[in-house]
N, C-alpha and C positions, 0 to 999 in steps of 0.2 A: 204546876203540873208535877206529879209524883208517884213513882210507883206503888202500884198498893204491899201495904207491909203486915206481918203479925207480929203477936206482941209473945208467943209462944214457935217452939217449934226451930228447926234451920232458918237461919237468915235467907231472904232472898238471894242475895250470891252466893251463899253455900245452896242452896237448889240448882242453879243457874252452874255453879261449878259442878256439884254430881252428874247434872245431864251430860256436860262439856264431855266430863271423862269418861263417861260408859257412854258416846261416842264414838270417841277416839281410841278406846280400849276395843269398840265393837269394829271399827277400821282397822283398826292394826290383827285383829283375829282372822277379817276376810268376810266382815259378815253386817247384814243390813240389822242396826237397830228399829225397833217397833218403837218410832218416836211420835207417834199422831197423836197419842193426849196429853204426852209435853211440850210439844207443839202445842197443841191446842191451850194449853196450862199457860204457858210461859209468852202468847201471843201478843195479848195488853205490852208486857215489857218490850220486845222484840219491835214491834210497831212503833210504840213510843222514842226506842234510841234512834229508829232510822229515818225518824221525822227531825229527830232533834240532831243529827248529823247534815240529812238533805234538808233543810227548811223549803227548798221546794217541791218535796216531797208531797207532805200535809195530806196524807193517805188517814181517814174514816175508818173504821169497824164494825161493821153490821152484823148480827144475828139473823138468819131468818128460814122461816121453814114457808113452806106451799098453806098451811093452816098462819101461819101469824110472821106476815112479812112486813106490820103496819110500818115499822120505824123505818124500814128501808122506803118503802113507800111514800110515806109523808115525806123524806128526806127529797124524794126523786121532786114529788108535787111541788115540795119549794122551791126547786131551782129558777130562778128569775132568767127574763133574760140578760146573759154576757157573761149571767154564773157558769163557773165549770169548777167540778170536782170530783175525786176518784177513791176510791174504797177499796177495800179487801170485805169479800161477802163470805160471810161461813155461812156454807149451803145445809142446810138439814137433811140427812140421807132419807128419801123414801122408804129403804126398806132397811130395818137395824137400828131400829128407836136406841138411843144412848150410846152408839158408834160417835167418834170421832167425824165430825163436819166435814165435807168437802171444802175448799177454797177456790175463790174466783178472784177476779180484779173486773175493777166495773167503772167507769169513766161516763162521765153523766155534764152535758151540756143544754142549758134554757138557751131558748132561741124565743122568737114570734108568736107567742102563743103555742109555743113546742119545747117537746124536751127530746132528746138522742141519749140514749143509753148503750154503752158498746162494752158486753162484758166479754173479754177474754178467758178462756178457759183453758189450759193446759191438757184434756182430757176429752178424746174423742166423744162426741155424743151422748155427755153426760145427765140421764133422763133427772136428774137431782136439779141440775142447774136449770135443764129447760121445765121443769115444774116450779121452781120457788121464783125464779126471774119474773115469768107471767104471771103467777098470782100476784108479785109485789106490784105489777103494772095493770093488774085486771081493775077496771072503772078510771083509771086515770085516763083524759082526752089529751089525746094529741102526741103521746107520746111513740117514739119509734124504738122499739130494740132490736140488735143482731149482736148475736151470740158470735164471737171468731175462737174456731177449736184450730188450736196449733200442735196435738197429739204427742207434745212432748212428756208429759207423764204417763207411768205405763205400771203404775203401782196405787195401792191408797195410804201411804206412807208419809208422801212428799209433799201434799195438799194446801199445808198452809206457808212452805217457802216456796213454793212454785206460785204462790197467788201472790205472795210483798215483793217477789220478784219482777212478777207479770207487772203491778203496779209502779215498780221502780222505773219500767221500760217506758211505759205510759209517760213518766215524767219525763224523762231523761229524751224524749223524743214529740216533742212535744206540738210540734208543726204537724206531727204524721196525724195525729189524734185532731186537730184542728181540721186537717183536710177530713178526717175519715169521720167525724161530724157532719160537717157540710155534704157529703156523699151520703149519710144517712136519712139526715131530715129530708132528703128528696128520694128516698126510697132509691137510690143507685149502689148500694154495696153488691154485690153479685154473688147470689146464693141461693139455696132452697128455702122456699119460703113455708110457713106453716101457721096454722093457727090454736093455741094451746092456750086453757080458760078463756077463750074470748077478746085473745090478745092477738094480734100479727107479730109473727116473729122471722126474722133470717139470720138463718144458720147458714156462718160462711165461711171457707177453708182459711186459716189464719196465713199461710206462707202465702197466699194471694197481695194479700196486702199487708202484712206487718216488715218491719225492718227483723235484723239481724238479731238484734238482742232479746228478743224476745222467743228465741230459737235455742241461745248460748247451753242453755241445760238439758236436751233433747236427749233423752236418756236411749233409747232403743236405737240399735243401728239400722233396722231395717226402715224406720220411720226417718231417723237423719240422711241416711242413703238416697230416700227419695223427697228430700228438701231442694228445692232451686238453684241451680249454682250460687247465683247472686249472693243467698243465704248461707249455704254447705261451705264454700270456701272458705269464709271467713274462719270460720271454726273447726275445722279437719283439726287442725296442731291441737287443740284443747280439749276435742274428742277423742283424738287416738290417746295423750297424757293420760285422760280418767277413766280410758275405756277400761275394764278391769273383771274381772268374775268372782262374784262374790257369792254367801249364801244368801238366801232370801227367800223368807217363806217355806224354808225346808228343803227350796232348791239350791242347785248353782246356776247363777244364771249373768251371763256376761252384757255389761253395758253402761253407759255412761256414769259415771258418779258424783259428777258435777254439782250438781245439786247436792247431795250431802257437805260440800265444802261453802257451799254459799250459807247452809242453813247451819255451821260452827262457825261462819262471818257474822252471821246477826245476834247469833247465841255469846261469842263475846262483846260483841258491841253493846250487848245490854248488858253482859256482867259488867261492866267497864263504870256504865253507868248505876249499876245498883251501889255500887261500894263509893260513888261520890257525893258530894255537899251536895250538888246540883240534885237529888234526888232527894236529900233529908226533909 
């Protein structure tokens, strides 16, 4: 396994280091970088170090738009049963042809002639995710999805560390996903239910059912404010820390910034490994 390289041009950790510092040059100014297609650029490396850190990670990468979702598709079709596995999906924006992808995390378990797909979305009632989700499941039999929106993103900036993140939580908590499987396949997650290309879908409020960590970067205080205690407490100390007003989008606008420190955590963890043997 290797990062991809050229043979002109900055080295990949001189990229990897540019982005770092007009970051961190953009932090220390008081101001949100427009990082969505270095993010998107630098995604392969990023995914790569944090699978090679968590080996139980083992987090996939899909492409897929609502017109051509095959590969996510066939991927779901082959899950056997006792397989389980989970991805980062870069959604294809319905409206903004060559905008920067949305990000999901999606966790996909074969059962009995069934498959459960449970993708978490960081982003309230994202009509992106609920079009490319169902067409990647439209004709497949037997399968169930539910979408869980935990509205912790509140920008389109943050998309794809809010998605290795979503998937991180996924691992890292891994009983919760085993029961929320089994509460799938039998059509028990508790939500609105809808039907989009042909597919049955529920869309269901994420702080119902997910743990803590999956909340940890909830950027807006009016959406953390109305988090569950069980949830909010945890993280008050780590929210009030990065709660901060910054510019963004030409605003000031005050709110979590948590997530920009997690996405310079993966951003070094892959320079780290650009510049090692293990990569040559």
């Amino acid at each position: 396994m290797s990062f991809p390289s050229s043979s002109s041009g900055p080295t990949l950790a001189a990229q990897l280091q540019d982005f770092i510092e007009a970051l961190e040059h953009a932090e220390r100014q008081g101001k949100q970088y427009p990082a969505a297609e270095l993010d998107q650029k630098f995604q392969p490396q990023v995914v790569a170090a944090q699978n090679h850190i968590h080996p139980n990670l083992d987090v996939k990468v899909f492409d897929a738009s609502a017109s051509e979702p095959h590969a996510l598709r066939q991927a779901i079709v082959n899950t056997g049963r006792g397989q389980r596995w989970r991805a980062v999906v870069n959604v294809e924006r319905i409206h903004g042809k060559g905008a920067p992808s949305h990000g999901i995390a999606v966790d996909v378990s074969g059962g009995r002639g069934k498959v459960s797909v449970l993708a978490v979305d960081s982003v309230w009632g994202c009509a992106d995710t609920l079009s490319v989700m169902t067409a990647a499941l439209k004709g497949v039999k037997n399968a169930t999805l539910t979408i869980l929106n935990t509205g912790t993103q509140k920008d389109v900036i943050n998309c794809k560390t809010f998605a290795l993140a979503n998937a991180k939580a996924m691992a890292d908590n891994d009983d919760l996903m085993v029961d929320l499987h089994k509460k799938n396949f039998r059509g028990k997650i508790v939500g609105t239910g809808d039907t989009v290309n042909d597919v049955d879908v529920t869309i269901a409020r994420g702080s119902d059912v997910l743990y803590v960590s999956f909340f940890q970067h909830t950027t807006s205080k009016d959406v953390f404010d109305d988090l569950p205690e069980h949830i909010r407490e945890p993280l008050e100390e780590s929210f009030d820390q990065n709660f901060r007003e910054i510019e963004a989008g030409g605003k000031r606008r005050a709110y979590n910034t948590s997530i920009q420190q997690e996405r310079l955590k993966y951003l070094r963890d892959a320079l780290l490994f650009a510049d090692a043997e293990y990569w040559s």
